[in-house]
C-alpha positions as semicolon CSV with decimal commas, in nm:
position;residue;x (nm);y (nm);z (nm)
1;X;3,571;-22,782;2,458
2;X;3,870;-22,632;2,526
3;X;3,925;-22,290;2,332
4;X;4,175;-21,987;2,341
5;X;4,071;-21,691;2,210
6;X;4,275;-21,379;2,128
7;X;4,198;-21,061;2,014
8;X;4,308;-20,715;2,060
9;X;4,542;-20,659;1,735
10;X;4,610;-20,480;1,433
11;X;4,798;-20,215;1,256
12;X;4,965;-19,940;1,429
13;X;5,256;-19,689;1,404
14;X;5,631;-19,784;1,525
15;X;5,636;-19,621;1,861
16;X;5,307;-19,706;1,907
17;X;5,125;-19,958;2,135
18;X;4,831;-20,233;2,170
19;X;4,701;-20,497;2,393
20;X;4,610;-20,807;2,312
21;X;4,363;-20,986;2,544
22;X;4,325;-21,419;2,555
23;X;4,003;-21,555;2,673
24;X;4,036;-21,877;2,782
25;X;3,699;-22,131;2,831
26;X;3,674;-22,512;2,871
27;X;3,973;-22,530;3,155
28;X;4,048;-22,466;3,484
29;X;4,257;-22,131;3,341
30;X;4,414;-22,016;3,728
31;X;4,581;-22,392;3,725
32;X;4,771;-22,311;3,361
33;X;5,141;-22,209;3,291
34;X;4,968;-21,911;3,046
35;X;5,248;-21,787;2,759
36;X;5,210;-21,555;2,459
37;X;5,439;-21,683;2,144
38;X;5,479;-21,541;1,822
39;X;5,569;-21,598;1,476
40;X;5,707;-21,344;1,197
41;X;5,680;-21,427;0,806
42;X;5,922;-21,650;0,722
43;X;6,051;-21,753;1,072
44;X;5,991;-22,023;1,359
45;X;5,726;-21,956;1,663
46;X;5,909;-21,784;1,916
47;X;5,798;-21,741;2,262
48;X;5,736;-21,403;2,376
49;X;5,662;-21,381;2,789
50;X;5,490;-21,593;3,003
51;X;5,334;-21,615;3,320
52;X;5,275;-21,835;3,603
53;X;4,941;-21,918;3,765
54;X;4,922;-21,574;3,992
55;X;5,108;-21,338;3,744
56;X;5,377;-21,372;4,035
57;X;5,684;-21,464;3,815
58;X;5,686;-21,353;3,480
59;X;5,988;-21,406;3,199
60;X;6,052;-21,235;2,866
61;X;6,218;-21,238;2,546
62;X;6,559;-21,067;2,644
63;X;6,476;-20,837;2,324
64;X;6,125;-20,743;2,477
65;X;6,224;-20,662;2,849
66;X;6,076;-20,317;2,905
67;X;5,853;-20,308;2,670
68;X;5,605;-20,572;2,678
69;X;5,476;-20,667;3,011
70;X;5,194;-21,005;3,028
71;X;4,974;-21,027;3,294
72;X;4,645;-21,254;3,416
73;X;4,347;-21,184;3,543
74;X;4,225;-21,567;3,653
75;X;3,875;-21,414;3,790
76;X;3,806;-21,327;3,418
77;X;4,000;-21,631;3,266
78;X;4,178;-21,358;3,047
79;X;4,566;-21,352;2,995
80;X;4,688;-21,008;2,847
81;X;4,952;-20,846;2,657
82;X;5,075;-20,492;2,682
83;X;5,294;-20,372;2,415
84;X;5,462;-20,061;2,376
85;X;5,716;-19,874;2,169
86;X;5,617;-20,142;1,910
87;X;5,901;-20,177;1,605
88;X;5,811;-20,316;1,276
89;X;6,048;-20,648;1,360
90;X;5,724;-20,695;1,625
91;X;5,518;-20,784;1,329
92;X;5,390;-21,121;1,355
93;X;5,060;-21,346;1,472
94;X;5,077;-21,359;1,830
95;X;4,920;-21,644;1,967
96;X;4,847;-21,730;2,342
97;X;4,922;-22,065;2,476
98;X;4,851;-22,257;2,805
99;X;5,082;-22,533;2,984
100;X;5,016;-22,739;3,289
101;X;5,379;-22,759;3,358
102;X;5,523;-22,510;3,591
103;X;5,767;-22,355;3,313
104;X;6,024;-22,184;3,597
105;X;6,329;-22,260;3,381
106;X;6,412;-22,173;3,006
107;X;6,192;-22,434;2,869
108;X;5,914;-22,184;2,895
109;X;5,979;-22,094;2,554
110;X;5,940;-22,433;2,407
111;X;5,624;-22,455;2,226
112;X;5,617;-22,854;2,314
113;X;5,588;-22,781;2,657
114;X;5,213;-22,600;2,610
115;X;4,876;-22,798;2,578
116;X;4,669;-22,541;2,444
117;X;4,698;-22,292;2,193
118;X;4,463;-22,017;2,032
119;X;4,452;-21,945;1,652
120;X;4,621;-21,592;1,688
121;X;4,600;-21,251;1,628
122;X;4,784;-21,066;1,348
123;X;4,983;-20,740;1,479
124;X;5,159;-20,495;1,151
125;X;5,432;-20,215;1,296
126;X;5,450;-19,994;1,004
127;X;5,503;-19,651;0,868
């Protein structure tokens, strides 16, 4: 059984920062496109950064360059997600999703292009 499972967030101060971790199980994890998406109250899934099978090319939100940075760790089958200088517009579920496309183009934020997706984990920025 296939299964994606995030944890690492919560509530924390703007400025502040958290990491969210993705365990992956059920897949051959080091041959998955791995991505992180998120979605706000009210608003479509967006896709946040992903990464490609040896954390060798990464891509980002333009709004998140330099302050989020995703990386793998494919002896541990664990994608992460640092996040710093968080602002409350960061608040959202943050889900973690896995592709076996190559995603080297712009299309790496298209939800439809992933396989697999976890159930999320909530992250509040707020005062």
């Amino acid at each position: 059984e296939v299964q994606l499972d995030e944890s690492g967030g919560g509530s924390v101060q703007p400025g502040g920062s958290l990491t969210l971790s993705c365990t992956a199980s059920g897949f051959k994890f080091s041959s998955y496109d791995m991505a992180w998406f998120r979605q706000a109250p009210g608003k479509e899934r967006e896709g946040v950064g992903r990464s490609s099978l040896s954390a060798d090319s990464t891509r980002y939100a333009d709004s998140l360059k330099g302050r989020f940075t995703i990386s793998r760790d494919n002896a541990k089958n664990t994608l992460y997600l640092q996040m710093n200088q968080l602002k409350p517009e960061n608040t959202a579920i943050y889900y973690c999703a896995a592709s076996d496309h190559v995603l080297l183009g712009a299309n790496w934020g298209n939800q439809y292009e992933y396989n697999y997706w976890g159930q999320g984990t909530q992250v509040a920025v707020s005062s």
